[in-house]
C-alpha positions in Angstrom: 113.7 99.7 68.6 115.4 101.9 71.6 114.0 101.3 75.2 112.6 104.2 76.5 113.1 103.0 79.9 116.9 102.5 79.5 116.5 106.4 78.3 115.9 107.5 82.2 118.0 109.2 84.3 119.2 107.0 87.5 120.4 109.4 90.2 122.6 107.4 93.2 122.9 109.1 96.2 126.2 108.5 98.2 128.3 108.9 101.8 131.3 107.9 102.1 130.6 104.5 99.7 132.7 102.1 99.8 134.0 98.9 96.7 129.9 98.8 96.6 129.1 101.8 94.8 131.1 100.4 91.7 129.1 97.3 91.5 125.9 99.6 91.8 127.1 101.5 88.7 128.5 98.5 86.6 125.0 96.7 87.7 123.2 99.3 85.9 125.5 99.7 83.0 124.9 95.9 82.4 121.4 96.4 82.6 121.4 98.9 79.9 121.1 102.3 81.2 123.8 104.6 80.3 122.6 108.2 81.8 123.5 107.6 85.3 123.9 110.4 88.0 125.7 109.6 91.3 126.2 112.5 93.8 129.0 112.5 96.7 127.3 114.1 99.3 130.6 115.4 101.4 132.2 112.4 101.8 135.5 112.5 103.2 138.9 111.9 101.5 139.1 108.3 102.6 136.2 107.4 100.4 136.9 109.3 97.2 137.9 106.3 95.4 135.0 104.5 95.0 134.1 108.2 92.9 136.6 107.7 90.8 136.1 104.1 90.1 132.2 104.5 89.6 133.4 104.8 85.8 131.0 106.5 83.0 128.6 108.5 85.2 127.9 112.1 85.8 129.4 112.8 89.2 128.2 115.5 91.5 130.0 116.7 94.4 128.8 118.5 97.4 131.6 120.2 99.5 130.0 119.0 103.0 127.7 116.5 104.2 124.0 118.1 103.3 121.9 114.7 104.0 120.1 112.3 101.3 117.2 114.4 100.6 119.5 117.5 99.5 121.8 115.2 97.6 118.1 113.9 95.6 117.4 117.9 95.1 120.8 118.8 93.7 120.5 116.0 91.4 116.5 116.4 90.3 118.1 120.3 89.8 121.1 119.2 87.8 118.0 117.1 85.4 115.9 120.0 85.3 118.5 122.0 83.6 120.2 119.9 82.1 118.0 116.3 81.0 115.3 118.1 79.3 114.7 115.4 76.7 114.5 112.9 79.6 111.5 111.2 80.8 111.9 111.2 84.3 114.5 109.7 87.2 114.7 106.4 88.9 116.6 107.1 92.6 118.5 103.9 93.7 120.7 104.0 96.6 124.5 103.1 96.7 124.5 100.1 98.8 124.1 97.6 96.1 120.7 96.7 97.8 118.4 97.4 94.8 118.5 95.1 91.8 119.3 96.0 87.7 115.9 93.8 87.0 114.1 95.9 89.3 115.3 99.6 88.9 114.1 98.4 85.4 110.9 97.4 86.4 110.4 100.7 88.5 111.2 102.5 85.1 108.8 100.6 83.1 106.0 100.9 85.5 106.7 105.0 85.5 106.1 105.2 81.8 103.0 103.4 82.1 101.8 105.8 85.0 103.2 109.0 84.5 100.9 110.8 86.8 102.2 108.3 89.9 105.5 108.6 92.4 106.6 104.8 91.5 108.6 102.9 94.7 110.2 99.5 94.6 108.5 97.9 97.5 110.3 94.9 99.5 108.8 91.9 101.2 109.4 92.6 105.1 108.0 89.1 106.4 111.3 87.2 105.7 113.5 86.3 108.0 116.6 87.4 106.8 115.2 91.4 107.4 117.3 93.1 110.0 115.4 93.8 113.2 115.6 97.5 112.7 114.7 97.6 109.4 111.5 95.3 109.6 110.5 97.2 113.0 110.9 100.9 111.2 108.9 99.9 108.6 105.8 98.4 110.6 105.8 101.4 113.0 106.0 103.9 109.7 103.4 101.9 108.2 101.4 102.1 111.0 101.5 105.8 111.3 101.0 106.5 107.7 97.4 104.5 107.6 96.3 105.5 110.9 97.0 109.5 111.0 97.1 110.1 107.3 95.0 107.3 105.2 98.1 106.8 103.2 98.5 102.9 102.7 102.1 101.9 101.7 103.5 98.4 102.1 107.5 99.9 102.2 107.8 103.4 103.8 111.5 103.3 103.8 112.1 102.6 99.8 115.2 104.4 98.4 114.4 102.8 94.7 112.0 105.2 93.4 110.8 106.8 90.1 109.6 109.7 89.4 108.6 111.8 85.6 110.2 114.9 84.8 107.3 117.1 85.1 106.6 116.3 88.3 111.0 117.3 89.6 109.9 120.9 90.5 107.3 120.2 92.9 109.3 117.0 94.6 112.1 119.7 94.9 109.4 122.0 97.0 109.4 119.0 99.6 110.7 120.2 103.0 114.0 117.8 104.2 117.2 117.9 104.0 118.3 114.1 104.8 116.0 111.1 105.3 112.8 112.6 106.8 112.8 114.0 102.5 111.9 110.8 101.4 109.3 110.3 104.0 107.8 113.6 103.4 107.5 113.0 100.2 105.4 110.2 100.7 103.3 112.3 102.6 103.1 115.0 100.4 101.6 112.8 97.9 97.8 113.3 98.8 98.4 117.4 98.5 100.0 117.4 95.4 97.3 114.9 93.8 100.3 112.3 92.9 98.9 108.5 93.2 101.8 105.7 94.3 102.1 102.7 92.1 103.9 100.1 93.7 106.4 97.2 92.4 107.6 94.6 94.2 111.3 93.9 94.2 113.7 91.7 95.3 114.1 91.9 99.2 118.3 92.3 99.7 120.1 92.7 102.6 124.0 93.1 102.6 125.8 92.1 106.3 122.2 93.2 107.9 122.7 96.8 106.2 125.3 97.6 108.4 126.6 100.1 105.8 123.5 102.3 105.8 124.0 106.1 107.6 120.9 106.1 109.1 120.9 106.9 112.8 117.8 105.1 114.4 117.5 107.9 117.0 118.0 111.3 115.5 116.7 110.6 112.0 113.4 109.0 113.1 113.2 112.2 115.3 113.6 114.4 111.7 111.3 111.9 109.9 108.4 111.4 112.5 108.7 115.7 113.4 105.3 116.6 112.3 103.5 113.6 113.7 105.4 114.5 117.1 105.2 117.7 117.3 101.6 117.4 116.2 101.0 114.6 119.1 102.3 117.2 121.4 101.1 120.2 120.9 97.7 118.4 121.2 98.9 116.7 124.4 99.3 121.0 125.4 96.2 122.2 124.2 94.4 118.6 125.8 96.0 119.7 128.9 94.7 123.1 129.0 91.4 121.9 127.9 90.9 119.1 130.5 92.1 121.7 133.2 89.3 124.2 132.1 86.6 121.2 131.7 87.4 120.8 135.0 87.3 123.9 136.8 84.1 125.2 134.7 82.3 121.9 135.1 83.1 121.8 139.1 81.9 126.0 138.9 78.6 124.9 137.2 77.8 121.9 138.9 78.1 124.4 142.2 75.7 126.7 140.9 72.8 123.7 140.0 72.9 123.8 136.5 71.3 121.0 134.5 74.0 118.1 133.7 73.4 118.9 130.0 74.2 122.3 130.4 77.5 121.5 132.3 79.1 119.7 130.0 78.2 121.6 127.1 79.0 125.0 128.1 82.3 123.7 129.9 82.9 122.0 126.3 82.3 125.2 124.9 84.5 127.4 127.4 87.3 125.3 127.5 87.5 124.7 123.7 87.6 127.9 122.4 90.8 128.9 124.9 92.6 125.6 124.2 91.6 125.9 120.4 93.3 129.1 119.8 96.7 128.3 121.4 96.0 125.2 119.4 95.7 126.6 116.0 98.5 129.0 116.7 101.1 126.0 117.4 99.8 123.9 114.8 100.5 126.6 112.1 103.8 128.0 113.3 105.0 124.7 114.2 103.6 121.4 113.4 102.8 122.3 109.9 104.8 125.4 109.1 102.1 126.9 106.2 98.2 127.4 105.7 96.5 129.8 103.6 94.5 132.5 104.0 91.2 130.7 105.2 93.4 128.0 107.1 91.5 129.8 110.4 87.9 129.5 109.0 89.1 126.3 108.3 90.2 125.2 111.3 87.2 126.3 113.4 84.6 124.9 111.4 86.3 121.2 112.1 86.4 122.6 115.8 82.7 123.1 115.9 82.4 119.8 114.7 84.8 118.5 116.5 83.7 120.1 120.2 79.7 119.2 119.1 80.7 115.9 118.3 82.8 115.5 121.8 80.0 117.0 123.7 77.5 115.2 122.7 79.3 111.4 123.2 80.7 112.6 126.6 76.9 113.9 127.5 75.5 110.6 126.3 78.8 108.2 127.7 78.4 110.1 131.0 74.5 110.0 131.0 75.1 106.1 130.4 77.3 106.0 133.5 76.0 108.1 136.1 79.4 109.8 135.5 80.8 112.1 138.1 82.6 115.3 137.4 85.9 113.2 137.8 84.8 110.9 135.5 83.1 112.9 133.4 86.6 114.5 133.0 87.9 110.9 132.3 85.4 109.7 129.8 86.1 113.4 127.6 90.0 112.6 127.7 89.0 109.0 125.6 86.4 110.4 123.1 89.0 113.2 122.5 91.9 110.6 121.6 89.6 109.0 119.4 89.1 112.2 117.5 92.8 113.1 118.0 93.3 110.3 115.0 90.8 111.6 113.0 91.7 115.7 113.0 95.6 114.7 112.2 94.5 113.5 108.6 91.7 116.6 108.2 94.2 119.4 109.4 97.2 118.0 106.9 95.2 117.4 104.2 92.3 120.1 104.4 92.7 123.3 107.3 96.8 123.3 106.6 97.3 121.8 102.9 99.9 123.7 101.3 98.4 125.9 98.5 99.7 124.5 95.0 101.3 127.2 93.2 103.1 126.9 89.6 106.6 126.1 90.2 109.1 128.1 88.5 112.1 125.7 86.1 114.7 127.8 85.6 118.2 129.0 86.4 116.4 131.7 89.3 114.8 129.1 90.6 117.3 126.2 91.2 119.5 129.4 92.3 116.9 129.9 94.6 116.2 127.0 96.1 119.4 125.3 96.4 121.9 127.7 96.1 124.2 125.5 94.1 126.6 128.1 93.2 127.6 129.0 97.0 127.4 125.0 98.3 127.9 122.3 96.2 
């Protein structure tokens, strides 16, 4: 009886590989699978040889460097059009780092959940993990359960396997190099995908010195949102506290009651703060919201300013608070519920809109422009 799972498509994304990339695609030959898809993304003429050894594979070439997560896209375009009858697409990387057994085991586990984005998850805890690798991971980690609920025990997984059906919508992803694979992870909870996880066999070749990724300017790319989320809200906290300040001090100087104070300062400085806010949030941070993403976004403001009010009233009631600290005891509430509106504006006031995603010739046309580029 055939294997199904030795029926999927493995894609291998690769930069300038070296004698490694041949062992990846022997490895996998041995295993059984025989539809196996590597891409060159640009790599330069000293490291076209390892190409032309890789030996019965479909080879892809891009004419430049384009980055890992458009060298995944070409491929999940070339499978759209062209691996119809297949099941889905196990992604391993080129390193030699991911084992026959447990591509194999990422397949099997897909075809049991069909429905799920399947990753190969490694065992961080072990001493032989490079520094880099076991401190990216933790601080990934961390963010991913704190800002957006999303628990995953290997953030930076290249072994990953996903069905056919759901190729059009990974390809919708924003991300061009690795910041696409962390994305996608994110992108999970909006396009109702669950993650089934398997462990694997934790490999590390001369501490992963051959791996392109540049600590500094791809974590930049792959934590954006977060950071450009983290500071906007440092802006519009800044403009807030300011205002707090100035309408509190006004307030207090005319006698009104403490409770009115901080409440109508709350208010004031809120809606000013809110607006520039929302504006940066959905222009920037997020880059998309529908039409009611600004009904949306003030009805978690109202519950967000009523729910900051009323702590910094009672906190500052508590304390005999001056206005100074008043001030001070409003900037640690509203860091508290920094955390919390993160994961509601992502998954709630900004979620992308799901839309049926066109598979055809237009659309990979579209999108990738394969013609022109690759």
């Amino acid at each position: 009886m055939q294997d199904a799972v030795l029926d999927l498509t493995i894609i291998v994304p690769s930069y300038n590989p070296d004698d490694k990339l041949k062992m990846v695609v022997e490895g996998l030959r041995g295993r059984g699978f025989h539809d196996i898809i590597v891409v060159n993304d640009g790599s330069d003429e000293n490291h076209q040889a390892p190409f032309e050894m890789a030996g019965r594979c479909t080879v892809i070439h891009h004419k430049v460097n384009k980055g890992k997560g458009r060298a995944l896209k070409t491929a999940f375009a070339f499978c759209i059009e062209n691996r119809r009858n297949s099941l889905g697409v196990i992604t391993v990387d080129g390193d030699n780092q991911h084992h026959p057994d447990d591509v194999y085991a990422c397949g099997k586990a897909l075809l049991e959940n069909r429905q799920s984005l399947v990753l190969g998850c490694r065992n961080f805890k072990g001493d032989d993990v490079p520094p880099r690798s076991k401190f990216g991971n933790g601080i990934t980690k961390g963010i991913f359960k704190t800002l957006c609920g999303l628990k995953v025990s290997d953030t930076q997984t290249g072994l990953r396997a996903i069905s056919m059906a759901k190729l059009p919508e990974m390809m919708e992803i924003k991300g061009e190099r690795y910041e696409y694979e962390t994305n996608m992870l994110l992108e999970t909870k909006n396009m109702e995908i669950p993650i089934c996880e398997v462990p694997i066999k934790t490999i590390y070749i001369d501490e992963n010195e051959s791996s392109h990724f540049n600590p500094i300017k791809d974590s930049i790319k792959i934590y954006g949102m977060i950071l450009k989320f983290f500071m906007n809200s440092i802006l519009s906290t800044v403009i807030d506290l300011s205002l707090y300040f100035v309408i509190s001090m006004l307030l207090a100087h005319l006698q009104f009651a403490q409770a009115s104070v901080v409440f109508l300062a709350t208010i004031f400085a809120r809606a000013c703060s809110s607006f520039f806010n929302y504006k940066m949030n959905r222009k920037v941070v997020f880059g998309q919201g529908g039409a009611h993403s600004a009904v949306k976004y003030y009805i978690l403001c109202a519950c967000q300013m009523t729910v900051s009010a009323t702590f910094v009233y009672l906190l500052s009631d508590i304390l005999m608070a001056s206005n100074l600290l008043s001030t001070v005891v409003k900037a640690v509430v509203d860091t508290c519920l920094f955390f919390i509106s993160f994961r509601i504006q992502k998954n709630w006031v900004f979620r992308k809109e799901r839309t049926q995603v066109p598979v055809g010739g237009f659309f990979l046309k579209r999108n990738l422009k394969m013609d022109k580029d690759s």
